[in-house]
N, CA, C and O of each residue as an XYZ file, in Angstrom:
392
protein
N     -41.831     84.090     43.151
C     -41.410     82.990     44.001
C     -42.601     82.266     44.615
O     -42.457     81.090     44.951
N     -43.985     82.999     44.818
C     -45.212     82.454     45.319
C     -45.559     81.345     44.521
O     -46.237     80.432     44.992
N     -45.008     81.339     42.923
C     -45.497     79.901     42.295
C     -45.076     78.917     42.360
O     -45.557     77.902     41.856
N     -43.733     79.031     43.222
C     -42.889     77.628     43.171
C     -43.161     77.254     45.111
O     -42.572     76.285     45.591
N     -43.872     77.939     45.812
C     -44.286     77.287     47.310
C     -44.397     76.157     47.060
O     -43.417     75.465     47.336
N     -45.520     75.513     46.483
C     -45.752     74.173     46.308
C     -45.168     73.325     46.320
O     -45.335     72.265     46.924
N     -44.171     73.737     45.473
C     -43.053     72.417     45.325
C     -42.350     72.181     46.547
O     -42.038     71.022     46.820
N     -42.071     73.068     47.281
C     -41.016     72.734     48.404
C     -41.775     71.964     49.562
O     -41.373     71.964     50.726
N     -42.976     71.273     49.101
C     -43.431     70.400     49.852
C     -42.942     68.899     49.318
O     -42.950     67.980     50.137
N     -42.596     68.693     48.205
C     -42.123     67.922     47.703
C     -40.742     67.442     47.656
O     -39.953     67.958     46.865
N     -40.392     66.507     48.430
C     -39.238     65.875     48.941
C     -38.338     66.003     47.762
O     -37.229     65.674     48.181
N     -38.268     66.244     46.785
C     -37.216     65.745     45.412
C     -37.049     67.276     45.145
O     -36.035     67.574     44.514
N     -37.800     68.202     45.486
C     -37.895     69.794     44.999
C     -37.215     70.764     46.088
O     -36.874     71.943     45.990
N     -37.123     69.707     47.338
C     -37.289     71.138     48.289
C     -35.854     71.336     48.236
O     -35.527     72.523     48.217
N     -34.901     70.484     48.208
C     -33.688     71.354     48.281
C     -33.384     72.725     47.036
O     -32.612     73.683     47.089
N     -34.235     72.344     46.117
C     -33.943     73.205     45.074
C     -34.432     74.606     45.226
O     -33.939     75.699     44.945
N     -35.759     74.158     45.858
C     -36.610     75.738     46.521
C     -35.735     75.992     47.156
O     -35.204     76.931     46.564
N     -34.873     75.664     48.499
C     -33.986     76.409     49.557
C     -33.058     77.063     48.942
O     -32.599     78.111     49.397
N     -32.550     76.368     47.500
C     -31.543     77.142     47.209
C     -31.833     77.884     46.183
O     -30.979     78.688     45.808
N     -33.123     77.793     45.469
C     -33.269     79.368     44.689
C     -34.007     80.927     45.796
O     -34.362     82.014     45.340
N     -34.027     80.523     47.153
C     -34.614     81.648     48.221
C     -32.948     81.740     48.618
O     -32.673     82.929     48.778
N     -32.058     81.092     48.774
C     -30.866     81.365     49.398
C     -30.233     82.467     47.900
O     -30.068     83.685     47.966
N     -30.050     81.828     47.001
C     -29.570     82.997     45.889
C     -30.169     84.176     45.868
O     -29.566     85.248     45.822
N     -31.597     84.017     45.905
C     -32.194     85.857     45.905
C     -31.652     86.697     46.965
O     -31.786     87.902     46.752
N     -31.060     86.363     48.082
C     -30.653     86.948     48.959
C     -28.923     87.770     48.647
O     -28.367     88.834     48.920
N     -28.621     86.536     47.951
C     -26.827     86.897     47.604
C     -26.899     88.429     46.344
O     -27.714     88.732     45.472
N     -25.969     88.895     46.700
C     -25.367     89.851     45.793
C     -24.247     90.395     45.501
O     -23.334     89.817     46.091
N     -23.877     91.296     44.821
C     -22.415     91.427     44.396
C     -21.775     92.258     45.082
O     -22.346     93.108     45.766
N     -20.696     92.159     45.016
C     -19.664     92.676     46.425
C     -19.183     94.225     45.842
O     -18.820     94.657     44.747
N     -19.402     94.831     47.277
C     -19.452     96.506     47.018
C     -18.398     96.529     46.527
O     -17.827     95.439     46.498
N     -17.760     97.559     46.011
C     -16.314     97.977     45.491
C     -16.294     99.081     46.559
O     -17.235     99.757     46.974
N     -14.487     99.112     47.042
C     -14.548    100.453     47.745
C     -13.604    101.187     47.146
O     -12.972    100.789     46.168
N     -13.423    102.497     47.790
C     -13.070    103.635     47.294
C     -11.880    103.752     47.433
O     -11.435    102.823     48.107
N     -10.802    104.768     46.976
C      -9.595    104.921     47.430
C      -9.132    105.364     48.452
O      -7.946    105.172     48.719
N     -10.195    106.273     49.517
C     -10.175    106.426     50.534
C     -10.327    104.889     51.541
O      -9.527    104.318     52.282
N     -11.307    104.686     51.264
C     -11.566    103.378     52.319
C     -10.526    102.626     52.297
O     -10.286    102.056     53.361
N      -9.781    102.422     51.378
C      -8.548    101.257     51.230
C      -7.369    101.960     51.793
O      -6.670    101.385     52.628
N      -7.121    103.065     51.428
C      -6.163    103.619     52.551
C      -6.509    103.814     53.705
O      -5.474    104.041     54.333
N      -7.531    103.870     54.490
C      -8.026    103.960     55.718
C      -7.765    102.750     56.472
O      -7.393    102.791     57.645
N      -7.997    101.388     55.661
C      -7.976     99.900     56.038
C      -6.443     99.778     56.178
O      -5.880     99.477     57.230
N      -5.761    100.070     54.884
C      -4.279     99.772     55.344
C      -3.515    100.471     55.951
O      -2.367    100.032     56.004
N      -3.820    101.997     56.748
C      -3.458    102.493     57.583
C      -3.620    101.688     59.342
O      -2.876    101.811     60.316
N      -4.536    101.109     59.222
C      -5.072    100.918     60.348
C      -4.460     98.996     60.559
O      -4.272     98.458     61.650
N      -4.301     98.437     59.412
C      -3.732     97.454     59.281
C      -2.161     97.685     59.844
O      -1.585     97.047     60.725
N      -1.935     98.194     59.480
C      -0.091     98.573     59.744
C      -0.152     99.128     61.319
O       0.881     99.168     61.988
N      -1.496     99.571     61.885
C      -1.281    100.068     63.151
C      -1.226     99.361     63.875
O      -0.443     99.713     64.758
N      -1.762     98.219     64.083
C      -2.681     97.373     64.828
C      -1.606     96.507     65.525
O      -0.661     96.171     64.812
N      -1.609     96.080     66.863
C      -0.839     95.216     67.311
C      -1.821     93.993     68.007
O      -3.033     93.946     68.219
N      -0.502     92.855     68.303
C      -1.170     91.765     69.033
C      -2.224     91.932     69.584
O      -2.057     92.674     70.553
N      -3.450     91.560     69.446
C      -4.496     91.118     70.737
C      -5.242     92.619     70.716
O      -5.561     92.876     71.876
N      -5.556     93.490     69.985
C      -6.250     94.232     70.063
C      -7.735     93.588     69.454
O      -7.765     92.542     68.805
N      -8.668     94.212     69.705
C      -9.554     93.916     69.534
C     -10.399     94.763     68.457
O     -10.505     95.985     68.562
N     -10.923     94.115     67.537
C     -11.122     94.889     65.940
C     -12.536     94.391     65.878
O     -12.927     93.335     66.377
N     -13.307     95.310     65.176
C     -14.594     95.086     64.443
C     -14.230     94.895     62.380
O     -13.740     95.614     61.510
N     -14.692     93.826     62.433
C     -14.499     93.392     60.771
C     -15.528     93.105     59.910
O     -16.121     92.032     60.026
N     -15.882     94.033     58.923
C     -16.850     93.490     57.875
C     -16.438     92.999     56.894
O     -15.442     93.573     56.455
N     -16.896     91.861     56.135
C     -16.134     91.236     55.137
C     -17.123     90.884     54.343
O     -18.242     90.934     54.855
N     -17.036     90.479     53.045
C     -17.729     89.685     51.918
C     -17.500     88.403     52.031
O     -16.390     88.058     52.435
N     -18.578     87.322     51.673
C     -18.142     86.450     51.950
C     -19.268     85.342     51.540
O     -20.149     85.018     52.337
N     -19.163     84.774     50.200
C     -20.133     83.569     49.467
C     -21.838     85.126     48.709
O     -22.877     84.663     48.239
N     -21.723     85.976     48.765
C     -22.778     86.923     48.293
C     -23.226     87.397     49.432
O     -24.446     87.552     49.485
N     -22.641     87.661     50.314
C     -23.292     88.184     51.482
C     -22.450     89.112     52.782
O     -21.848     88.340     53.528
N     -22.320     90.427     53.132
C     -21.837     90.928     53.868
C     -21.738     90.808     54.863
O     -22.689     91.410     55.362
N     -20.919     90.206     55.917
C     -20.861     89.691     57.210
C     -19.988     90.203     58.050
O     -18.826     90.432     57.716
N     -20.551     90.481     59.466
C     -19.299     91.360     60.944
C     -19.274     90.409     61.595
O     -20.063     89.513     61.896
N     -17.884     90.772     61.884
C     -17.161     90.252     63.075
C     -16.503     90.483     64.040
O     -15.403     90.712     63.540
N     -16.388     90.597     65.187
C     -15.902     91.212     66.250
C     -14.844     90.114     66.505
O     -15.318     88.989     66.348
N     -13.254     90.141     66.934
C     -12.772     89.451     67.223
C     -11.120     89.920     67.958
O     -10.981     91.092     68.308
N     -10.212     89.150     68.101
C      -8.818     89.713     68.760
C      -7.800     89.314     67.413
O      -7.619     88.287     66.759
N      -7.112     91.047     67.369
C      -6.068     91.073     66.136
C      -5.174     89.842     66.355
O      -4.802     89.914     67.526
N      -4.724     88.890     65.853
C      -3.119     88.005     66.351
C      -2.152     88.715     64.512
O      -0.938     88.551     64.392
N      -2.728     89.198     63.727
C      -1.397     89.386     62.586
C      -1.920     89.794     61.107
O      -3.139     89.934     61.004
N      -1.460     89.913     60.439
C      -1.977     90.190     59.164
C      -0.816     89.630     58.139
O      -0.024     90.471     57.715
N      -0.713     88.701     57.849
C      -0.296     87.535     56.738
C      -0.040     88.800     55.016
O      -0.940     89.104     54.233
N       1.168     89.165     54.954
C       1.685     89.832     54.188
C       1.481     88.477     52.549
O       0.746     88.590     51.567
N       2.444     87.377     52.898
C       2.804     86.597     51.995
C       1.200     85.969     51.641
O       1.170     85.755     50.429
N      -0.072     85.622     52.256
C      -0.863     85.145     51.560
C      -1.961     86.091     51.657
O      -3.079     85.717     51.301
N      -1.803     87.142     52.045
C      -2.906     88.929     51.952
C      -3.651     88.286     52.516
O      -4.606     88.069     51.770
N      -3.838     87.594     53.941
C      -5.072     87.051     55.367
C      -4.772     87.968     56.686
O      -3.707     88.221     57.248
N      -6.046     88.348     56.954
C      -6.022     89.097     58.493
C      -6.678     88.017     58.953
O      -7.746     87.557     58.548
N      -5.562     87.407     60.343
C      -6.128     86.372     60.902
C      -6.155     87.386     62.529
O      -5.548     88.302     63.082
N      -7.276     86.476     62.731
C      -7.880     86.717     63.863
C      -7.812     85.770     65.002
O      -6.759     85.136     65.064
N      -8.776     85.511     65.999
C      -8.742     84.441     66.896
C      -9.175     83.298     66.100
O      -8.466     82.296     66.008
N     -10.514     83.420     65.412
C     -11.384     82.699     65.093
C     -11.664     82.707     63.672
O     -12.510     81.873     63.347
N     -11.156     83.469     62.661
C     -11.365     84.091     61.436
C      -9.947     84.278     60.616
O      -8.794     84.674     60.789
N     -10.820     83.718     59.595
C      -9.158     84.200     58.671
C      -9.814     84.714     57.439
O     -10.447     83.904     56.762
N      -9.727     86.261     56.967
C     -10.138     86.849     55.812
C      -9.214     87.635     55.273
O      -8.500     88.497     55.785
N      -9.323     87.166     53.971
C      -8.294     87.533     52.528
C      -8.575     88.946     52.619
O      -9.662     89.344     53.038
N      -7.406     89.936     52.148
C      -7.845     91.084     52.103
C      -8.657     91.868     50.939
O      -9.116     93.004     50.822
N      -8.600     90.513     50.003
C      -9.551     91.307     48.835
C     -10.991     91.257     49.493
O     -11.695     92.034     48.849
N     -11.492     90.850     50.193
C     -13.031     90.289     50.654
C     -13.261     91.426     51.820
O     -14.380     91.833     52.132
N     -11.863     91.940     52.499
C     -12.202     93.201     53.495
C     -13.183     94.632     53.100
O     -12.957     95.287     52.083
N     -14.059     94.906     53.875
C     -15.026     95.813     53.320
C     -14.609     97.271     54.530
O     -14.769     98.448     54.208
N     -14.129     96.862     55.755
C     -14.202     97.559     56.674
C     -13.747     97.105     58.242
O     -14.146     96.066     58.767
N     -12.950     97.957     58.813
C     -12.467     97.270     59.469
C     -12.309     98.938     60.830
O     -12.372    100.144     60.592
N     -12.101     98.192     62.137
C     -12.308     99.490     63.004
C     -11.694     98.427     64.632
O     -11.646     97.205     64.770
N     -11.318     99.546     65.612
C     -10.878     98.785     66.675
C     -11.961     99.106     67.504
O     -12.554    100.166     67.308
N     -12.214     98.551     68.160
C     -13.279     98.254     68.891
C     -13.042     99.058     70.844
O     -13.922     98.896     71.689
């Protein structure tokens, strides 16, 4: 990546440098176990209004937490919505009440 510095001084290049340093960063999304997924949907089915949950999710190549307040978990389109967050449950990595 040290041979392409140069260029990202160059107005016509640099978006391209930002986004070949933004891809080296992305990677492929863990797979979890059969434990972990029953652990998640145990705890999914527990959970009521307004509790407050810690959430890790996948999301564009990159693993991301979130702390936020339960409001539901969307059966018909598989979304745990939150206050502020709405994540599909295929993208759920981990999830815990806070």
């Amino acid at each position: 990546m040290m041979k392409w510095r140069p260029f990202a001084s160059l107005v016509q290049y640099r978006d391209y440098y930002e986004e070949m340093l933004e891809n080296r960063k992305k990677r492929e999304k863990p797979e979890l176990s059969e434990d972990q997924v029953e652990e998640i949907n145990g705890l999914l089915c527990s959970l009521k209004k307004g509790e407050e949950v810690r959430v890790t999710y996948f999301l564009d190549g990159n693993v991301r937490k979130k702390e936020g307040v339960f409001l539901r978990s969307d059966d018909c389109s598989d979304d745990l919505i939150l206050d502020d967050l709405v994540v599909p449950f295929a993208n759920l990595l981990s999830l815990s009440r806070i």
